[in-house]
N, C-alpha and C positions, 0 to 999 in steps of 0.2 A: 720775751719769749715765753709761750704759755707752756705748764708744767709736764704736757701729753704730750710734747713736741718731738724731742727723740724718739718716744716707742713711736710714734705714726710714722715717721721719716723712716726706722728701721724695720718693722714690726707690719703694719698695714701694705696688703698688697693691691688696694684699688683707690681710684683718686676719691674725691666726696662724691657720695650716693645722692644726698638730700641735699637739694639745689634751695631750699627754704632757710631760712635764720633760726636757730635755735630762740626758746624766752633763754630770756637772761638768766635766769633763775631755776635752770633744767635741773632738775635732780634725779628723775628717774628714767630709765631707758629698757624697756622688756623687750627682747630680741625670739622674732617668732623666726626658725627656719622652715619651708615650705617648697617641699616637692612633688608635685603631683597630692595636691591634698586637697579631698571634696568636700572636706570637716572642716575647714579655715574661718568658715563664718561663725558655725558658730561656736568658734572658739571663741571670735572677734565681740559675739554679742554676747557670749556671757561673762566678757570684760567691760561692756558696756552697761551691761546690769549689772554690776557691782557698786557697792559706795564708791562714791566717786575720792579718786587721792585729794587729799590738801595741798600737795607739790604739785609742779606743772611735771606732767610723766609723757614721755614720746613711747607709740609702740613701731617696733622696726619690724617688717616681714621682708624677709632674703626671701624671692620665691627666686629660686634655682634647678640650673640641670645640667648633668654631664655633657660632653661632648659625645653625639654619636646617642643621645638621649632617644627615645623609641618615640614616632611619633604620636605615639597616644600620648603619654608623659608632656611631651612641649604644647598639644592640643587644650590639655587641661590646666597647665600653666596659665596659658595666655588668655584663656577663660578665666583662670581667676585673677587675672590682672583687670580683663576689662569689667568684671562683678564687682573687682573691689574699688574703682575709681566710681562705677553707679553707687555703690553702698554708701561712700563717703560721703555722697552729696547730701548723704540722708542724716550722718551720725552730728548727734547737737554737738555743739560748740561747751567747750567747757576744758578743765584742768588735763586732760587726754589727747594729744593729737597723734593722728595714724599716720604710717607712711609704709610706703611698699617700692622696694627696691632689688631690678632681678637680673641677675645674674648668670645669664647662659655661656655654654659653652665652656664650662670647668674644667679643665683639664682631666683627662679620666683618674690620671693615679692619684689624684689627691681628693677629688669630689666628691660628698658625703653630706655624712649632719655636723659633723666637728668642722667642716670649711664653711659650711653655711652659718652654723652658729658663729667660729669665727670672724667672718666678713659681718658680721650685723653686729658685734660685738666691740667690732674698731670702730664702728662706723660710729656706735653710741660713745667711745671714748673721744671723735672726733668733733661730736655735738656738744658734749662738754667740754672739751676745748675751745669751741668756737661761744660757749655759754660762759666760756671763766669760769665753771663749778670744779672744784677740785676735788670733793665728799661727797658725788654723784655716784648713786649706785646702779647695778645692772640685773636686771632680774631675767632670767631664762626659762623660756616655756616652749612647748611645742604646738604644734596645727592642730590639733585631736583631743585637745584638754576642752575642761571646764575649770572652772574657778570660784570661789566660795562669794558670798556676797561680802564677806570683808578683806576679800585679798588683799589691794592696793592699802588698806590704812591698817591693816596687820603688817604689812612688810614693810611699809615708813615707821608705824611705833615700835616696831622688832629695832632699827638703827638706829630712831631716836633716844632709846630706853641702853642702846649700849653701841657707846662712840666710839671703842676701844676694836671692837666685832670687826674682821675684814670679809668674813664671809656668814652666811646662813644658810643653812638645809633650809628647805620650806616642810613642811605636813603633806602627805599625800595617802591615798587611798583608791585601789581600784573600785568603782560602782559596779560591785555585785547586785545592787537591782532595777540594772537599765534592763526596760521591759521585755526589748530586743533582743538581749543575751539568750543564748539558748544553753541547754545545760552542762553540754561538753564546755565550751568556750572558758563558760563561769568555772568551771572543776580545773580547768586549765591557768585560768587568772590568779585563782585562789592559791593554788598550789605553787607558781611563780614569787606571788610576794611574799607567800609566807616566808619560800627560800630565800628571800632580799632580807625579813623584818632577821631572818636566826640567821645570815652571816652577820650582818653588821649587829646583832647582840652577841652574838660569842665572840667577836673581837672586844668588844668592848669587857666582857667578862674575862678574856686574858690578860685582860691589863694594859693594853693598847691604850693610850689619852684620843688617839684622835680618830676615832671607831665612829661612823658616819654614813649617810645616806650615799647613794649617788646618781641620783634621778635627773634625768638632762632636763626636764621639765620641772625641776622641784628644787633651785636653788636661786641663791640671789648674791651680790661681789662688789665689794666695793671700789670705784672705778680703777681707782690708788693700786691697791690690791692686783686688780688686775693687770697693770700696767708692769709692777713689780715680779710677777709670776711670769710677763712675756707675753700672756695673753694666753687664747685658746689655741688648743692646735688644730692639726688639720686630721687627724685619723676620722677613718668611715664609718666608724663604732667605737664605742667606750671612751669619747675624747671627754666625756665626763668624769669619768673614775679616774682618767691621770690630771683631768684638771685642775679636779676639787682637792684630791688626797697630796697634791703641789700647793696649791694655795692654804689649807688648816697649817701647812709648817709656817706661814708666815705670821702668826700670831693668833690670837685670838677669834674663836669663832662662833656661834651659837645656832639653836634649833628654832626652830620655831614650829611648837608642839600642839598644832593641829593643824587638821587637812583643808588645807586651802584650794590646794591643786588636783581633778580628779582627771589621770592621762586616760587616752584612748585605749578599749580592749578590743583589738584587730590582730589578725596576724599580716605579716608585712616583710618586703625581699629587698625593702630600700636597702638595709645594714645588712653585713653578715653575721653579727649576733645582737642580742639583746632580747626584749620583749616580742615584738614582732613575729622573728624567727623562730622564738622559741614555741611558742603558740603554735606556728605552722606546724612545727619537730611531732609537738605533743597531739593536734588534731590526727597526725598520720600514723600517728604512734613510733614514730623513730625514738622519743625521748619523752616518756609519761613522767618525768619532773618527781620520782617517786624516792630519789636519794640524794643525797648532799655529802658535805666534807663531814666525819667524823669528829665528833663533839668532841673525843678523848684528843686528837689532834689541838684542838685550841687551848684547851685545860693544861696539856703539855709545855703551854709557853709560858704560863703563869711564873714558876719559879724562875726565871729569865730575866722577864717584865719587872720582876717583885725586886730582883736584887742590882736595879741601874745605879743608885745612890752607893753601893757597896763597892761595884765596877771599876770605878771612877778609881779608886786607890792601891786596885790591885795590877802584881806586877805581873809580866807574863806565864812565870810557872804556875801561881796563883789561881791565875786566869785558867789554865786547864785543869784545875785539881777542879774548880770550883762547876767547869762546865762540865767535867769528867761525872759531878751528883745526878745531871740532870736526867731527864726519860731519853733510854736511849735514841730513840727516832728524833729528837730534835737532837740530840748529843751528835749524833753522824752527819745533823743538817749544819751544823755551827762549825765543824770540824771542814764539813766538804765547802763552805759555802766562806773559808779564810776569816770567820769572825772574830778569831784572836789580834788578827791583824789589824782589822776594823777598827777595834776598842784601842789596841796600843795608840792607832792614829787620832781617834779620838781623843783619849787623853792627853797628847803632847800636845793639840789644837787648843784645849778649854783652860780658862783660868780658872775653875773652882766646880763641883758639885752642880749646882744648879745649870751653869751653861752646858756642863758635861751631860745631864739630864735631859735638857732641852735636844741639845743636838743628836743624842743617840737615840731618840727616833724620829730623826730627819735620817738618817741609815735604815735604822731598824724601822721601816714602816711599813705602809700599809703594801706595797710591792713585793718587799720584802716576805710580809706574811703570804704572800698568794704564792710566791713560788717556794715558800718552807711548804705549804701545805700542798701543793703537786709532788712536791717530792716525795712526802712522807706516805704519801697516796698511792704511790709507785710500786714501795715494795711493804711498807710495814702497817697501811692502812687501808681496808677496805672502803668504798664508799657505802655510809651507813646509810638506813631508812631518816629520811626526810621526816616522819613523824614520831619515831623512837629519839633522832636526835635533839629534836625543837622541848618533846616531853622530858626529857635529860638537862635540856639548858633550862628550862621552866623550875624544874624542881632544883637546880643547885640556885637557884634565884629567890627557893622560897617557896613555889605555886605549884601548887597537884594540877595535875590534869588525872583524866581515867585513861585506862589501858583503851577504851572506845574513840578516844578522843579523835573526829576525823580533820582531815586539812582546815574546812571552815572556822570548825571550832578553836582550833588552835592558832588562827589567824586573829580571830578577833582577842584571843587575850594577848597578842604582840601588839594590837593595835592598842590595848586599853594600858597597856605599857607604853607607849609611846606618846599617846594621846590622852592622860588621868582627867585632864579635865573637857574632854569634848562629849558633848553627848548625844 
């Protein structure tokens, strides 16, 4: 019995997609979803212009569509179904083989990118079963990306270099200078990731261990991992942020600190939020992306974060004198949100400090933080400026900016934070 066998019995909702024999020796599996997308090739080709892997690597495209899907949408589909069977004939033979596998008629309520990514994502746990690989990894990208010339052999030396790793962020970067871009879009882009690069650093500046990207196009899983987390789910948006922020509990995880992946700058009504929509919000001006969460908001978890090792030994009254010091606004979130109780059950669960460590935030995580921080947002925090907040987390980090400093420019020193050695 191969070691994928339960999750696909339990887990996978469609029989085998790829009617072909995996190599023996499949190690990697990049899962493209695709709906209605006229940027597919050359996504396809500037995977083809890359160094090519050392490992035999399959790419999967889910092209997909709801039930009740508008006929323009299934039009273009099946255009790129018959474009990508003529392309193929054409792409050489080598370590890379392509496959495309489509899936109409999705059930409305569940149909998305999280069901597309997930059916291409069993499908790849199905091809390593069927390969015997049990230490096959899965790399996810989307229809509208580009990719670096050393993607594939960055993301096999990222897992070769640490065996321990079940997952990795990839490096990403919107192209602020596709020719195309006109200057709203670009003013729009900018101001999106910056808000992406200062949430996930001020988690990470609160004390959070597992403070992280979550780019549905900018990660890579190893097959195990995956299997072990359940898999992907099915949500129409952000089935990324519960994917990844479920799998970093399972162990060990790493960056891989430059931009390999650069996604598409469009606006887009496939999801109901994300990049896409947001874009649209900001074109029409519903939401010019001009504030964010309060920087004092995250700085507030710090003494929280800081005293977990101390947690573990204290008894209940303890427990309240100790959260009774904290800033109020989290003091009413811990109080409203039964955290006393939490930690009691924590610690009757753990044999020692370190496991109690480990598992209090597998609680306390990254969910956890998004809804402390709605709450506090409610009544005891305004939403600050997007560039007073980013210049605040800069400088408790060490780095001036000028009172001048616009979106752009404070974008690229998140990027040279992120990225020290890319140039």
């Amino acid at each position: 019995m191969h070691s994928f066998d339960s999750y696909l019995k339990k887990h996978a909702g469609f029989p085998p997609l790829i009617p072909d024999e995996p190599e023996e020796t499949l190690t990697c599996c990049v899962v493209i979803p695709s709906y209605r997308e006229p940027e597919l090739f050359q996504t396809l080709e500037s995977l083809i212009s890359a160094a090519p892997p050392t490992l035999p690597t399959e790419v999967i495209i889910v092209v997909n569509s709801p039930e009740g899907a508008p006929t323009e949408a299934k039009e273009i589909n099946q255009q790129t179904i018959r474009q990508f069977h003529s392309w193929k004939q054409h792409v050489p033979t080598g370590k890379i083989s392509f496959h495309l596998v489509h899936v109409p008629e999705l059930r409305k309520k569940w149909a998305g990118a999280g069901w597309a990514r997930k059916i291409g994502m069993d499908e790849a746990i199905r091809r390593f079963n069927q390969a015997g690989t049990e230490n096959g990894f899965i790399v996810s990208l989307d229809a509208d990306c580009r990719v670096s010339p050393n993607y594939f052999t960055a993301i096999e030396k990222a897992f070769q270099d640490c065996p321990k790793c079940q997952l990795f962020t990839i490096g990403f970067e919107h192209d602020l200078q596709e020719p195309w871009l006109d200057g709203k879009l670009c003013e729009g882009i900018t101001r999106y990731e910056l808000y992406m690069r200062y949430y996930r650093h001020a988690m990470q500046l609160s004390g959070y261990p597992n403070a992280i990207y979550t780019v549905g196009s900018a990660f890579a899983v190893r097959a195990g991992a995956y299997v072990k987390q359940g898999g992907m789910n099915r949500k129409k948006a952000g089935e990324d942020f519960y994917f990844l922020h479920k799998v970093v509990q399972l162990g060990t995880f790493g960056e891989i600190n430059e931009p390999l992946v650069f996604p598409g700058i469009r606006t887009s009504d496939r999801v109901p939020f994300g990049t896409g929509p947001k874009l649209a919000q900001f074109l029409s001006g519903e939401d010019l992306m001009e504030t964010t969460y309060s920087f004092r908001a995250f700085e507030d978890l710090q003494p929280f974060f800081r005293k977990v090792n101390e947690l573990y030994h204290l008894k209940q009254q303890q427990l309240t004198e100790t959260i009774d010091i904290f800033p109020a606004p989290l003091r009413r979130f811990l109080h409203q949100s039964g955290a006393i109780d939490m930690i009691l059950e924590l610690q009757s669960n753990c044999s020692g400090d370190s496991v109690f460590s480990r598992r209090f935030f597998h609680r306390f995580n990254a969910f956890w933080i998004l809804k402390y921080l709605n709450f506090v947002h409610e009544k005891e925090y305004k939403p600050e400026s997007l560039l007073k907040a980013t210049q605040q987390l800069l400088h408790e980090k060490g780095i001036e900016s000028t009172p001048s400093s616009d979106y752009s420019t404070l974008l690229q020193i998140f990027r040279n934070l992120d990225y020290p050695n890319h140039i």
